[in-house]
C-alpha positions in Angstrom: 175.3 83.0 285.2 173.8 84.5 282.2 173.6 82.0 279.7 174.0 78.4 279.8 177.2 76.6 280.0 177.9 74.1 277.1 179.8 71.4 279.6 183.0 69.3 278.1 181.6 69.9 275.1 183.9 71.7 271.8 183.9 75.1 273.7 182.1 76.6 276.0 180.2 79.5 276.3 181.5 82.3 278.2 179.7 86.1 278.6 181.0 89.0 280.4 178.7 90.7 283.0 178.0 93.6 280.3 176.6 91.4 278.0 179.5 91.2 275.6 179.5 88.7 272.8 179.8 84.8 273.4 183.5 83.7 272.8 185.0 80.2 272.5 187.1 78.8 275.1 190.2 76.7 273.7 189.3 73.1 273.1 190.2 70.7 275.9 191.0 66.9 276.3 189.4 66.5 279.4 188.0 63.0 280.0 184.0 63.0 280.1 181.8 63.5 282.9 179.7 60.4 284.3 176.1 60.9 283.9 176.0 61.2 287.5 178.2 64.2 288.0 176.7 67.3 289.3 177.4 69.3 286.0 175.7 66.7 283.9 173.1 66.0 285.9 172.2 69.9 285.9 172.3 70.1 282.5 170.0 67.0 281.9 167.5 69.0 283.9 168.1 71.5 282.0 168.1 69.8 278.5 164.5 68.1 279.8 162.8 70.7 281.0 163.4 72.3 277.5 162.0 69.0 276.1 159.0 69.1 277.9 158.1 72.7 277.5 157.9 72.0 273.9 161.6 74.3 273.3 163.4 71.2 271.8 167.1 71.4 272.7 168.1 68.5 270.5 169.6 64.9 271.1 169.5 64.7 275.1 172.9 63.9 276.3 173.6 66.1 279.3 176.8 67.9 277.4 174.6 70.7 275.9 175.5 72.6 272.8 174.4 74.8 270.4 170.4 73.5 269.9 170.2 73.6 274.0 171.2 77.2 273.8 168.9 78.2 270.5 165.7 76.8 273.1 166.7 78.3 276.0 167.0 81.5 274.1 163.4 80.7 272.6 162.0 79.7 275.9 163.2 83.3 277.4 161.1 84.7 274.6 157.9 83.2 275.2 158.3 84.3 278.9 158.9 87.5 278.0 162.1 87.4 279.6 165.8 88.6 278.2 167.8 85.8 276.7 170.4 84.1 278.7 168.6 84.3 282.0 168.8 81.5 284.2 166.3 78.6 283.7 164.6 77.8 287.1 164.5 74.0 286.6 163.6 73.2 290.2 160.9 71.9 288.8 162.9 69.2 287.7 164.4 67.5 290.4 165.6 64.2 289.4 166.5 63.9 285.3 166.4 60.7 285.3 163.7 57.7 285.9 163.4 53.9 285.0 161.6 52.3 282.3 161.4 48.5 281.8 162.1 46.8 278.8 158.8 45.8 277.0 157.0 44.1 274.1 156.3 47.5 272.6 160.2 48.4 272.5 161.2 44.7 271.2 158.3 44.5 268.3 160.3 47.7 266.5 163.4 45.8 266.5 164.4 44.0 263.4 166.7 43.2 260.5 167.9 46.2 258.8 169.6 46.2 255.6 172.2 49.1 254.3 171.7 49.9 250.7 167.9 50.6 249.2 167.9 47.3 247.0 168.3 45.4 250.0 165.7 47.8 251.9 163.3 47.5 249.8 162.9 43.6 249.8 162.1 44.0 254.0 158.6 44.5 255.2 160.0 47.5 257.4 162.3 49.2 258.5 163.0 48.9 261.7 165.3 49.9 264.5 168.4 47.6 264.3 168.8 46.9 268.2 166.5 48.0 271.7 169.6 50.5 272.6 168.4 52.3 269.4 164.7 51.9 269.9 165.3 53.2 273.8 167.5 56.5 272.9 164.2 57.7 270.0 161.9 56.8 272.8 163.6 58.6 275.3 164.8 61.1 272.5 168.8 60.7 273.6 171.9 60.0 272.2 172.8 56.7 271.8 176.0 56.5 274.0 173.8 58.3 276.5 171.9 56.1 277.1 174.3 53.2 277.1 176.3 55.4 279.6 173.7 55.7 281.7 173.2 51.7 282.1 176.9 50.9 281.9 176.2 47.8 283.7 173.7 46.4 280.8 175.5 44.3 278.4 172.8 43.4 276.0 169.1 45.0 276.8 166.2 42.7 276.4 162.4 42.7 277.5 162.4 43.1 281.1 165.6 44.7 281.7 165.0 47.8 283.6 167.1 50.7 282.6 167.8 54.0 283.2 166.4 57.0 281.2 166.0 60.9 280.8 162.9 61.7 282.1 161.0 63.1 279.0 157.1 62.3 277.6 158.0 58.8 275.6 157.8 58.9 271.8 155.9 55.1 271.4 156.1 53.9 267.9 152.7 52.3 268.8 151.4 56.0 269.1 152.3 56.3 265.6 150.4 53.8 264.4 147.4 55.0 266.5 147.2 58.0 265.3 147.4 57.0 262.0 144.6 54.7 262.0 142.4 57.1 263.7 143.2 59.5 260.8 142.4 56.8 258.5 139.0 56.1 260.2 138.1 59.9 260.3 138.4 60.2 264.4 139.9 63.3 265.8 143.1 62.7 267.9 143.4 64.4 271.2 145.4 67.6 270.5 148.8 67.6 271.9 149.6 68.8 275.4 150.6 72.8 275.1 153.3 73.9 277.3 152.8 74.7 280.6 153.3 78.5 280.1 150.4 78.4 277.8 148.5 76.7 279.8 148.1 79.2 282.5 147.2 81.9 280.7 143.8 83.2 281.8 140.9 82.0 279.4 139.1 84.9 277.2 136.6 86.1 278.3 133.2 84.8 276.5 129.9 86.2 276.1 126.7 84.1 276.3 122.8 84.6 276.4 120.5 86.5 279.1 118.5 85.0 281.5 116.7 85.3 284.6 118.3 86.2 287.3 117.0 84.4 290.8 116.8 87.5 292.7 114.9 90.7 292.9 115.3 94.4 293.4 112.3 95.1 294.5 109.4 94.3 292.4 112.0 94.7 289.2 113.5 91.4 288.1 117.2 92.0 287.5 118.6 90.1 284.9 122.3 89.3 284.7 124.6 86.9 282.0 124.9 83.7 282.9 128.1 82.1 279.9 127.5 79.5 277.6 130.9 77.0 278.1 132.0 77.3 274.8 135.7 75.4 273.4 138.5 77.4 273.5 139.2 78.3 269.6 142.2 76.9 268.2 145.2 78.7 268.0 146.5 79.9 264.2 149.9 78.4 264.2 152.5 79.1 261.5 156.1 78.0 261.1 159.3 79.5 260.6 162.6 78.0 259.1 165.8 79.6 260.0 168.4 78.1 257.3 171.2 79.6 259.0 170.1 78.5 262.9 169.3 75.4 261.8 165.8 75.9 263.7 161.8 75.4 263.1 159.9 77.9 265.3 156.3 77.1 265.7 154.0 80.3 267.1 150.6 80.3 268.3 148.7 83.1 267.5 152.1 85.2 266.9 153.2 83.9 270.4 156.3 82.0 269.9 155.0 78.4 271.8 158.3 75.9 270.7 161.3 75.5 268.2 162.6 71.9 266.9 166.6 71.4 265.6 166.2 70.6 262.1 168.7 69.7 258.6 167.5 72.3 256.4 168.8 71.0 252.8 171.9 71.6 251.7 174.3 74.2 249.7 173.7 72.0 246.6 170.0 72.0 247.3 169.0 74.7 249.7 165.5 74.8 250.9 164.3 77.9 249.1 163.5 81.2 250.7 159.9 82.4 250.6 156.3 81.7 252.3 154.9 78.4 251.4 152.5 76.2 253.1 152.1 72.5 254.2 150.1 70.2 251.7 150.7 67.0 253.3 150.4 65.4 256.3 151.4 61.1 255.9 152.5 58.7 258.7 154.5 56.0 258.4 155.1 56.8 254.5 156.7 54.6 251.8 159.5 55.9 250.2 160.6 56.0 246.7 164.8 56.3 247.2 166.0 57.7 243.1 169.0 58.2 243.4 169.5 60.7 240.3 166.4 62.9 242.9 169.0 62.8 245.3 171.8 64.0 243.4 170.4 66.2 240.5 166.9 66.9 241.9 165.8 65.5 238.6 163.3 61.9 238.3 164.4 58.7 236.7 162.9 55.5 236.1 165.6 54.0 238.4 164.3 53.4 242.0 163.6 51.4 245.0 160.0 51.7 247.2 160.8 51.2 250.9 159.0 50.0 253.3 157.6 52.0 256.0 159.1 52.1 259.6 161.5 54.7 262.3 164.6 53.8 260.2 163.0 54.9 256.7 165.1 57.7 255.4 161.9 60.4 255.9 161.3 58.8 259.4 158.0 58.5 260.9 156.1 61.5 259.0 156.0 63.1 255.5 154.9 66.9 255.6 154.8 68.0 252.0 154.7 71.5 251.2 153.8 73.2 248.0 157.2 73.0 246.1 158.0 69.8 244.1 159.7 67.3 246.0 160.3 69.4 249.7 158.9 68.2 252.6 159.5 68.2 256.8 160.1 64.6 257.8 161.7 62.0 260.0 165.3 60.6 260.0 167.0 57.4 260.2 170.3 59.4 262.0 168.6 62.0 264.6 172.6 62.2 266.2 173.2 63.9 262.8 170.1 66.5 262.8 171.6 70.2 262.3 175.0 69.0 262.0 175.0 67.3 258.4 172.8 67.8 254.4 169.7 66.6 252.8 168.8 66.8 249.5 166.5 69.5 249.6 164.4 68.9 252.1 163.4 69.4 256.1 164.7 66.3 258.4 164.2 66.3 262.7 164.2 63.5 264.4 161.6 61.3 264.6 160.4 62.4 268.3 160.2 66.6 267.0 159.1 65.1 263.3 155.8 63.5 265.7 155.1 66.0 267.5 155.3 69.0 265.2 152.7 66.9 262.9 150.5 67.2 265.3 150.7 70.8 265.7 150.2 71.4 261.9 147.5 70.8 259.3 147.4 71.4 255.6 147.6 75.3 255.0 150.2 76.6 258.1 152.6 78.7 256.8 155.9 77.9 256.5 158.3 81.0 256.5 162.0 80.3 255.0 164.5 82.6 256.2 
């Protein structure tokens, strides 16, 4: 098989053995797969090794689709390898594992309000149930995840349940890392991907000194290397409107891609090279309406609260044009498949960890 299957999803992707074109298959009204069927469980491993490996393939749902294929494609290119080979995901080899139900899952549950007058008189906003809180932590779909604990009627802490087995996005990291960027501490830098990681270190250069042995009555003197940090990698960003994809490189080495809503027809995020300006966790947000609809300011508008359900998420990353940013979402099911008014929504999980991977000044290429 050359490329990955899309399973029971709208179509699926078929290639001939020459390498012909993708075509769509005709739609079909077949019931779906359990999460424990052999096709779904493949392409869970498949949708979490991606996750892992910093290639983000979307909503994790074990159906597949268009974003799973876009990181598989980008994953074959940072092996050096031709797209549509065959992911070896033997590395994976159970999808799924158990969590329990804790304190830190129930204290981001709260009341949530619909419209921005009413948003704006709550302290946050937070996730509106724990089946909402699990699927961002466990960066799923939200019927996924109910599907795959079919026999939980109402989660609560202390209910173990099943999940994909992907690095957790904590809301309590959030707020860790944004007090130690308001204290001036350096957080730990993210975890590369693994293919990065074994790369063989460059070679470094350090000072002369005596060597413990002789040659005869000459002393010999050899290098003995200074452990020096490895430098950090240049990383730079680019937006493919069309694809519907953030590619992060490192070092002109592609390294990950996140699913993203790139504005809209109305507002389309505008071509060029600009660069980030902002960096803000857990943000405040001014909703103005007539912003949202004509890009122009009134005197008309609601500050919300901070919180995962804000409408820019967990992060703001401004860049230098008026009013355009990356951020967060209150709907990651929706990511790639609806608008924005201008600007550069992920989900909350990709929105975290791609603001830790950039600082003010990367480049951000729109294509």
């Amino acid at each position: 098989m050359r490329r990955l299957l899309q399973i029971l999803f709208l179509f699926v992707i078929v290639t001939n053995p020459l390498g012909a074109a993708p075509v769509e298959a005709p739609a079909v009204n077949a019931p779906k797969p359990s999460p424990d069927s052999p096709e779904r469980i493949q392409m869970t491993r498949v949708q979490v090794f991606l996750d892992r490996a910093g290639f983000r393939p979307g909503k994790i749902d074990g159906l597949g689709g268009e974003f799973t294929q876009r990181a598989a494609d980008r994953w074959c290119d940072a092996q050096g390898i031709a797209r549509g080979t065959m992911i070896d995901v033997s590395s994976i080899s159970e999808p799924y594992r158990t969590h329990t139900i804790g304190e830190d899952d129930a204290k981001w549950v709260g009341a949530t309000a619909s419209q921005p007058s009413q948003q704006a008189k709550l302290k946050a906003l937070l996730y509106g149930s724990l089946w909402e809180a699990l699927a961002e932590r466990f960066h799923c779909d939200l019927n996924f995840i109910k599907e795959l604990n079919a026999e939980v009627t109402e989660p609560a802490p202390g209910t173990v349940v099943r999940v994909p087995d992907v690095e957790d996005f904590r809301m309590d990291d959030v707020k860790a890392l944004q007090k130690n960027r308001a204290n001036g501490t350096p957080p730990p830098a993210p975890t590369p991907p693994p293919f990065l990681t074994e790369l063989p270190p460059a070679p470094t250069a350090g000072p002369v000194s005596e060597a413990s042995f002789f040659v005869g009555d000459a002393p010999v003197l050899k290098s003995t290397p200074t452990p020096q940090p490895p430098p950090a990698p240049i990383r730079r960003m680019v937006l493919l409107r069309d694809e519907r994809l953030i590619e992060i490189y490192e070092n002109d080495r592609i390294a990950g891609c996140f699913p993203c809503t790139p504005g809209s027809s109305k507002f389309p995020v505008p071509v060029g090279t600009w660069r980030v300006t902002s960096n803000i966790l857990m943000p405040n947000f001014r909703w103005d309406k007539s912003v949202l609809e004509t890009g122009v300011r009134s005197n008309n508008a609601f500050n919300l609260p901070p919180g995962p359900n804000s409408p820019v998420g967990i992060v703001w990353m401004g860049i230098n044009r008026p009013s355009i940013g990356m951020h967060g979402t209150n709907s990651p099911d929706r990511i790639g498949r609806n608008e924005s008014s201008g600007c550069i929504r992920l989900a909350n999980w990709d929105a975290f960890r791609l603001c830790q991977l950039v600082k003010s000044g990367t480049p951000l290429e729109v294509r």
